[in-house]
C-alpha positions as CSV (number, residue, x, y, z in Angstrom):
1,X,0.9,16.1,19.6
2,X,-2.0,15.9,16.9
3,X,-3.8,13.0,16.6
4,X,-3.6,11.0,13.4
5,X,-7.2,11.7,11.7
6,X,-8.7,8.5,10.2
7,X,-11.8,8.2,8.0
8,X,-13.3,4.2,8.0
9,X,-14.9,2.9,4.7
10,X,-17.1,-0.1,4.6
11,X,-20.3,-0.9,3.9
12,X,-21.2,-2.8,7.6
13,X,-21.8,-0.8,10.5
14,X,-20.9,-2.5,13.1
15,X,-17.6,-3.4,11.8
16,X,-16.9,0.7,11.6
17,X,-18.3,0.8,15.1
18,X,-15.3,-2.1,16.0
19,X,-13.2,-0.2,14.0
20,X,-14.0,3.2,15.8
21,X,-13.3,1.7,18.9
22,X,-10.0,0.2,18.9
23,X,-8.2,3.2,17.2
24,X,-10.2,6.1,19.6
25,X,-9.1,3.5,22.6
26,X,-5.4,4.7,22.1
27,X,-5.9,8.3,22.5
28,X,-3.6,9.0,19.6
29,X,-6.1,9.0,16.8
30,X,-9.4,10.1,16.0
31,X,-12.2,9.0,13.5
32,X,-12.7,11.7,11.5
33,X,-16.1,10.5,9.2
34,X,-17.2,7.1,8.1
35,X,-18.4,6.1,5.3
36,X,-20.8,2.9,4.2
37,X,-19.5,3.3,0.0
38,X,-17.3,4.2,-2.7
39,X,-18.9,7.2,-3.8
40,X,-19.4,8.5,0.0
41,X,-15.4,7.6,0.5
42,X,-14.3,9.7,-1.9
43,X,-16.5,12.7,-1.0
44,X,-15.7,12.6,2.7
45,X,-12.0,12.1,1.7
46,X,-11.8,14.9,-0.2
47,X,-13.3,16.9,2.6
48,X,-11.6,15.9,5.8
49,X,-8.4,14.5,4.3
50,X,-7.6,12.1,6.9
51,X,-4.3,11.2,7.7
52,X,-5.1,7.2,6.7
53,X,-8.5,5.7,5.2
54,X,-9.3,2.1,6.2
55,X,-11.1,1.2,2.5
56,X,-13.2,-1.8,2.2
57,X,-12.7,-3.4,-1.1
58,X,-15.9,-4.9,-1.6
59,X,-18.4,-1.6,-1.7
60,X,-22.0,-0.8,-3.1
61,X,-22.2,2.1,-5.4
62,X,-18.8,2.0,-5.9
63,X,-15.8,-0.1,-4.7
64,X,-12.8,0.0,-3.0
65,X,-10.3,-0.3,-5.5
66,X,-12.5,2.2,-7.9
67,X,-12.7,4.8,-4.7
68,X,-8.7,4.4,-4.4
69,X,-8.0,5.5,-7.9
70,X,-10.0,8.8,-7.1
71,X,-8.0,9.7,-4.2
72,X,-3.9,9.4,-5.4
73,X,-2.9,11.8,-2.6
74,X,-4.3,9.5,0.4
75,X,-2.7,6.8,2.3
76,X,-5.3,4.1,2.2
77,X,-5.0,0.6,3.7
78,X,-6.9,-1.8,2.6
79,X,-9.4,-3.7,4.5
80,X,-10.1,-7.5,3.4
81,X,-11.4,-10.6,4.0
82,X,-10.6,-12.1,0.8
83,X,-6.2,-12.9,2.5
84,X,-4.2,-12.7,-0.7
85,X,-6.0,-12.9,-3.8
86,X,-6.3,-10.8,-7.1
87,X,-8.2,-8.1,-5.3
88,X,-5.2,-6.9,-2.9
89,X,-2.7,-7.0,-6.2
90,X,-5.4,-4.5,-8.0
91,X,-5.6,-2.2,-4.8
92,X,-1.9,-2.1,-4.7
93,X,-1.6,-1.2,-8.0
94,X,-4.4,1.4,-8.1
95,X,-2.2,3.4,-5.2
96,X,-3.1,1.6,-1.6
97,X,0.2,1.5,1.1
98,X,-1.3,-1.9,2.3
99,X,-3.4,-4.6,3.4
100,X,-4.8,-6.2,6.5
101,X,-7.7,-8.7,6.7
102,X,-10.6,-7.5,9.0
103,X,-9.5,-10.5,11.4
104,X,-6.8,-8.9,12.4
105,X,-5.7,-8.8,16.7
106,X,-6.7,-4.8,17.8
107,X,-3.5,-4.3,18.5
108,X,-2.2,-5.2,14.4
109,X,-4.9,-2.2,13.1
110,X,-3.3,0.2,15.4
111,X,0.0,-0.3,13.7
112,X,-0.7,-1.0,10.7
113,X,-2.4,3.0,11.1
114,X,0.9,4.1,12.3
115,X,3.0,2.4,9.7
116,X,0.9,4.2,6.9
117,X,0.3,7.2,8.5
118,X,4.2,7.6,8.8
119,X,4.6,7.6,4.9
120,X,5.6,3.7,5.2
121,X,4.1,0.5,3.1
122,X,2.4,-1.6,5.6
123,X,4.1,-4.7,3.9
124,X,7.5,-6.1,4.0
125,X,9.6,-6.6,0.7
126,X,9.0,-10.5,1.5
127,X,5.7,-10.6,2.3
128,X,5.0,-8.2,-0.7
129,X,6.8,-10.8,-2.7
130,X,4.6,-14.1,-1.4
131,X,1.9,-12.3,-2.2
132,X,2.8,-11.7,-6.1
133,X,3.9,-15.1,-6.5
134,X,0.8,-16.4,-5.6
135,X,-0.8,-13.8,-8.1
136,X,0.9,-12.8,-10.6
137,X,0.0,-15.1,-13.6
138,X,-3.1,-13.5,-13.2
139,X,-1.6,-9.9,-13.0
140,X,-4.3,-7.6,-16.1
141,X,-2.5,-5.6,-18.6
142,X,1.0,-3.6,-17.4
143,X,1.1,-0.1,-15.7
144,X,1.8,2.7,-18.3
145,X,5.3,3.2,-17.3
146,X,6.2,0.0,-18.8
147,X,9.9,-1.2,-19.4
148,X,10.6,1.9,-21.0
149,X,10.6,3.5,-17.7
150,X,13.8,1.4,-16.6
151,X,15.5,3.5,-18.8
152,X,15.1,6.5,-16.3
153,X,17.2,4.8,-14.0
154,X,20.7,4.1,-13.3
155,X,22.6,0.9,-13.5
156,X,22.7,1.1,-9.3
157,X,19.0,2.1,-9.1
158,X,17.9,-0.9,-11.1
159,X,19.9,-3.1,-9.4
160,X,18.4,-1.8,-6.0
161,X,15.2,-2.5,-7.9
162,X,15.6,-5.4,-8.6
163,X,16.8,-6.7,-4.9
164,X,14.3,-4.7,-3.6
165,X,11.3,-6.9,-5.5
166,X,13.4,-10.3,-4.9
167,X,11.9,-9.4,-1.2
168,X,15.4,-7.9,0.2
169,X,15.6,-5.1,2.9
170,X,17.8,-2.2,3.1
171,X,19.9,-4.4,5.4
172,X,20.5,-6.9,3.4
173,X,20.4,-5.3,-0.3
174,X,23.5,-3.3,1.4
175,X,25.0,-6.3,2.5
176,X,24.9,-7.8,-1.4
177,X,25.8,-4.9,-3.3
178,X,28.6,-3.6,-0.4
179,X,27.2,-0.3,0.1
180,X,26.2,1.5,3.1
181,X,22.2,1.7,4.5
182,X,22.1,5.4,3.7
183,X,23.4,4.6,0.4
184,X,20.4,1.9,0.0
185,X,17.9,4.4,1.0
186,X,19.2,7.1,-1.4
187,X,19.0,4.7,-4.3
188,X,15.0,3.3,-3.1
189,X,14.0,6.8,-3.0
190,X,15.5,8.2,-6.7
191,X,13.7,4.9,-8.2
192,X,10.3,5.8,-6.4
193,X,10.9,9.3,-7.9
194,X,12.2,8.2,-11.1
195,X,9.0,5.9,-11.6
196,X,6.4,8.0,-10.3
197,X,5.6,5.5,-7.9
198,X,4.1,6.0,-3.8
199,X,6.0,3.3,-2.2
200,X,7.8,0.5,-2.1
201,X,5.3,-2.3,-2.9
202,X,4.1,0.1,-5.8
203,X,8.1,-0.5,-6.7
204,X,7.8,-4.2,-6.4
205,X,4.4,-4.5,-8.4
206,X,5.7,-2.4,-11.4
207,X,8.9,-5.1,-11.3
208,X,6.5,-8.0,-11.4
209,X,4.4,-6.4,-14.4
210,X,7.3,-5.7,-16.6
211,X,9.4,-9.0,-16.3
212,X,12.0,-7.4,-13.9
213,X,11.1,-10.4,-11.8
214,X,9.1,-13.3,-12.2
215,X,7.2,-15.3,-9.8
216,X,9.2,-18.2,-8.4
């Protein structure tokens, strides 16, 4: 089996060196490049097109959230130490699958690298929703799709939506609208189409910044 291919960005050595370590120590992934800013992200990115990128946010040259809006086709996952703030909500938005603070046990980075690596958000509906409670009064200007974009969906798909960004999993938005898991996963998928949208916590930001839900 191929090894997932990762590319590190941030601007301390030694913590790409840690970094380095504890993913190459499980033999299923290899660091493809490193790089110690924005601008150097992007251009190794483009060149080696890892699998994942672990993106610092805070970045001479040019940050992490800038570097993420250059590079729509890569899974990034954010790397803070800022926990949740206004800097995770503006890396979600600008395309990232995740977060994890640079704190975090070895053995939390290695999945967090398979999580996005398989196509997956790193965080769960709930945690996803914590997170945009505690930020979202301080949300900038909505996403271009605006409310207008509801209208591309169906009655079902906005009500999935809507469960979805109240912090619900398949499981249980199954469970409240009496449908099957499949069913659930059908409807998530067509909305993530339908919206132009990555993922599902791009799906629960886009709820958040046009009054689908509000915080609370």
């Amino acid at each position: 089996m191929a090894k997932l291919r990762v590319l590190i960005a941030d601007d301390q050595p030694l913590m790409r060196a840690g970094f380095r370590a504890v993913l190459e120590a499980t033999g299923e992934m290899e660091v493809v490049a490193e790089a110690g800013d924005g601008v150097e992200a992007v251009r190794t990115a483009r060149l080696t097109r890892p699998d994942v990128i672990l993106m610092d946010v805070r970045m001479p040259n040019l940050d992490g959230i800038e570097a993420i809006k250059q590079l729509p086709n890569h899974r990034v996952l954010v790397l803070t130490t800022f926990g949740l703030d206004e800097y995770i909500v503006e890396a979600l938005r600008a395309g990232a699958s995740g977060f994890i603070t640079k704190d975090v046990p070895a053995e939390e980075l290695v999945r967090a690298v398979r999580v996005v690596a398989a196509g997956d958000a790193l965080l769960t509906p709930a945690i996803t929703r914590q997170l945009l409670d505690r930020v979202a009064r301080r949300l900038p200007a909505p996403v271009s799709q605006g409310a207008g974009a509801l209208a591309e969906l169906t009655e079902r798909e906005r009500e999935v939506l809507e469960l979805l960004a109240r912090g619900m999993s398949n499981a249980e938005i199954a469970t409240a609208l009496t449908i099957g898991d499949a069913t659930v996963k059908t409807h998530v998928s067509s909305v993530l189409m339908k919206l132009g949208l990555r993922d599902r916590v791009q799906a629960v930001v886009l709820a958040y910044e046009i009054g689908l839900v509000r915080p609370g």
